[in-house]
N, C-alpha and C positions, 0 to 999 in steps of 0.2 A: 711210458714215463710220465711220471707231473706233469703238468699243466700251469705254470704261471699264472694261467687268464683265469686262473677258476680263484672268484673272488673268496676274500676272509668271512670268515660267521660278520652277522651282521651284530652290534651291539642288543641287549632285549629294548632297550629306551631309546629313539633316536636320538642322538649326540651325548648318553652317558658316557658312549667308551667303552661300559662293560657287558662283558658277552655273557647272559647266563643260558645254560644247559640242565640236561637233568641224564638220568641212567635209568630212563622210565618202566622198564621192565620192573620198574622197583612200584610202578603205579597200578602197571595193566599188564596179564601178558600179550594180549591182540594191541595189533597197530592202531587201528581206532580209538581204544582207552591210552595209548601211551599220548597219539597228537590231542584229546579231547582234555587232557590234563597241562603239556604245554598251552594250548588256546585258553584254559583259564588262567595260566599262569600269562599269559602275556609273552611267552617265550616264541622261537625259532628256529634253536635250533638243539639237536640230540646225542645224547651215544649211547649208540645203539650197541646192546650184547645180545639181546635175545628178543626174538619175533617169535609169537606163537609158541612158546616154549622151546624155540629152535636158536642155536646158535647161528651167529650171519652167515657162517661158512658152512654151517650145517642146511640151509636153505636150499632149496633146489633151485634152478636157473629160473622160470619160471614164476617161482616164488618171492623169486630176492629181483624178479623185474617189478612184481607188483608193488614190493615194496618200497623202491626208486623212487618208481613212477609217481607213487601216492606221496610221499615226502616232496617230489617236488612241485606236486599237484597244490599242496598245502601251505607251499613257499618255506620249509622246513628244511636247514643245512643240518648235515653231520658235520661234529667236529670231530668226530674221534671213534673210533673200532675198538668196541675192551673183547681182546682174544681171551681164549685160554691157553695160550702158550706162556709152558713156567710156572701155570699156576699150581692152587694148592691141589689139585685133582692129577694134576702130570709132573711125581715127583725126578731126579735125576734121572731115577732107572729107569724112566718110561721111555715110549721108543722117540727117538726123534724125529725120525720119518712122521710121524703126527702133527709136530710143530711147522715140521716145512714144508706139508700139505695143504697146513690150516692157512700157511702166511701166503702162500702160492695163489690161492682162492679169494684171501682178503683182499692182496695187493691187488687183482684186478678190480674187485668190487670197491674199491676205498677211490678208482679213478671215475667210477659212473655214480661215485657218492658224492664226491669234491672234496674230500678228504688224503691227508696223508698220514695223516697218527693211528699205528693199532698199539693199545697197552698189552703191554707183556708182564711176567712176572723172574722170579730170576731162582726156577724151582726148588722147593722142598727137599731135605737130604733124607737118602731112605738105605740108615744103615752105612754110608761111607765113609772112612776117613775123612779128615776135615779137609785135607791137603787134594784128595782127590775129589771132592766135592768139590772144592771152588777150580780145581783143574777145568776140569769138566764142563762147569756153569761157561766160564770165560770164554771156552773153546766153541759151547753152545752158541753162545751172545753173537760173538763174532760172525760166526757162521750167519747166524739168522740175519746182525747187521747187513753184511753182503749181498744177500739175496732182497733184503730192504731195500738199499741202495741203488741196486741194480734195477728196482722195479718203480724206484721213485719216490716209493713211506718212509715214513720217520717211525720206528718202534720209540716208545714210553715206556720205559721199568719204573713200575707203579712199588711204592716203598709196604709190600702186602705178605707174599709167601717167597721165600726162599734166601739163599747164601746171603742177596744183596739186601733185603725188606728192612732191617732195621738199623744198621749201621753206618755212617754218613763214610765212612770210611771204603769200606766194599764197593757204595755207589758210585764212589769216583773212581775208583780204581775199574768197575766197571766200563762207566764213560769212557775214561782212558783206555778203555781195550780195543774201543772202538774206531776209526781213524774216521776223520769227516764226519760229519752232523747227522749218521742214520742214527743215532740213539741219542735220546735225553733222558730226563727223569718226568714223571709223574707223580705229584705228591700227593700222600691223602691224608687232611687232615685227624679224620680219626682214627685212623688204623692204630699211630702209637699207642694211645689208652686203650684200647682193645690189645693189642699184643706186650703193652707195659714197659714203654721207654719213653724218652723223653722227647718228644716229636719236635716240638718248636729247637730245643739244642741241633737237631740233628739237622733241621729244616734250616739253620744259621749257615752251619756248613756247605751247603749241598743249593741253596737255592737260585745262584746264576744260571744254575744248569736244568732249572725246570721250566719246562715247557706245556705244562697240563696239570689243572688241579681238579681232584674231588672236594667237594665239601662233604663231609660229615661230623660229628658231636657225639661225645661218649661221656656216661658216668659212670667210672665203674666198668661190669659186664652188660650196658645198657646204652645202648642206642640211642637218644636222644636229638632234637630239634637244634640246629646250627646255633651255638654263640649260647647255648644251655647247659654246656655240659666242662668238662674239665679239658677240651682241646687247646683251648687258647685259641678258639677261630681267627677271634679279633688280630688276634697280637701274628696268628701267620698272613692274615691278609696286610696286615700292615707292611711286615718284613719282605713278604711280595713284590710289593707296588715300589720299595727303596731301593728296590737291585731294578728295578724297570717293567715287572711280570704286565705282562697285556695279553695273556690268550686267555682263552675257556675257562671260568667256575660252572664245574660241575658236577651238580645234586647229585650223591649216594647215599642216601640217609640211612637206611639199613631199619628202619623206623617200622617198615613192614614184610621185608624181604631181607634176608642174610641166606646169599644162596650158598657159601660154603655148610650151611647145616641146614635147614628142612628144605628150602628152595620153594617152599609152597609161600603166596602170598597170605598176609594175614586179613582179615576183615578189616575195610574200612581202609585199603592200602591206597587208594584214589586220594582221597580225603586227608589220609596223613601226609604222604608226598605233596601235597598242593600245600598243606600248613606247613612243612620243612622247606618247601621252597619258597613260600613269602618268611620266614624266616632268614633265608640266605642272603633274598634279593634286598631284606630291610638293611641287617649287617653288612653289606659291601657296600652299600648306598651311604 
């Protein structure tokens, strides 16, 4: 079960208040380049998806101790586990026994992290009626919630691939599926311009119930630097902090890594994530 005593991310500024992160797999895929990008960012703490080109739960025991160990060698918290459960790679039809192996594995590693959020997504329809699509999604959710609960995480449905990704309307109804606080939302800023809705509308609806943010920036089909691009970074940080938001901004910039298509980093992926992160830390500052 949780732990109480295992204290909150520490803010990046002492006494700003605000916590910044990053999704460093997006800088380096070794542990090395992802802490040697927060240490120039001035950062603390992570979330972590992928070591070595390994997902956490794909890590071998072994593996995922050295990787503890060194994080917290470095003085380096996770805030947050991004699963692939839901996501755009595990659509409905895929087996669920995946999902609840993968959370089975996370849940214990998220309590030698000091962690209790793993993102989730709220999968892709492959071929279903609309009606037994979201049958299904809810029945999933539920399910997964339970086992969350039971184990002491809080799941985040990231607004990305599936039934619930773009509609403020599904995500509550989601929520509501849930009983007790194992699930909230995670919002990302860029996803809407990238999937083509109106992010900030939806984010009006939906934002008491978020407990975890990405940063990212879009123009168009492009990637761009936080508070560049047509998300309205500004105006959701704003909206944020008026309902009370005090967890985690964290960096996804996608600026050199978009692992739903090549998943290879691009040149210069270090370099771009440190300039999107002083981008982030400028605009929330």
């Amino acid at each position: 079960m949780w732990s109480e005593a295992v204290a909150p991310a520490r803010p990046a500024v002492p006494g700003s208040g605000v916590v910044l992160a990053g999704i460093t797999d997006e800088a380096a895929p070794d542990l090395a380049g992802q802490l040697a990008v927060l240490a120039e960012l001035g950062w603390s703490t992570v979330e972590l998806r992928t070591v070595d080109g390994l997902a956490v739960a794909d890590l071998d025991d072994r593996h995922f101790a050295r990787v503890a160990s060194t994080l917290a060698d470095h003085g380096v918290r996770v805030v947050c586990v991004a699963s692939r459960i839901g996501g755009w790679a595990r659509p409905i039809t895929a087996p669920f026994e995946d999902d609840l192996a993968e959370l089975a594995v996370l849940a214990r590693r998220c309590a030698v992290l000091g962690t209790r959020y793993v993102r989730i997504m709220s999968y892709p329809n492959d071929g279903l009626a609309e009606s037994r699509w979201r049958a299904r999604v809810l029945d999933r959710v539920v399910a997964l919630a339970a086992v969350a609960e039971a184990a002491g995480v809080v799941l985040l449905h990231e607004n990305c691939s599936g039934w619930a990704a773009s509609d403020a309307d599904r995500m509550l109804e989601l929520v509501d599926a849930v009983p007790g606080s194992a699930l909230r939302l995670l919002f990302d800023t860029g996803n809407p311009v990238a999937h083509g809705y109106d992010g900030y509308a939806v984010l009006r609806r939906v934002a008491p119930h978020v407990a975890h943010v990405h940063v990212k920036d879009a123009r168009g089909a492009a990637f761009v630097d936080p508070g560049t691009g047509e998300a309205r970074v500004r105006d959701c940080v704003r909206l944020l902090r008026s309902v009370g938001y005090t967890g985690a901004w964290s960096l996804e910039p996608h600026v050199a890594l978009q692992p739903h298509r090549s998943g290879l980093l691009a040149d210069g992926a270090a370099e771009a994530f440190v300039r999107a992160g002083r981008a982030m830390a400028g605009l929330l500052r």
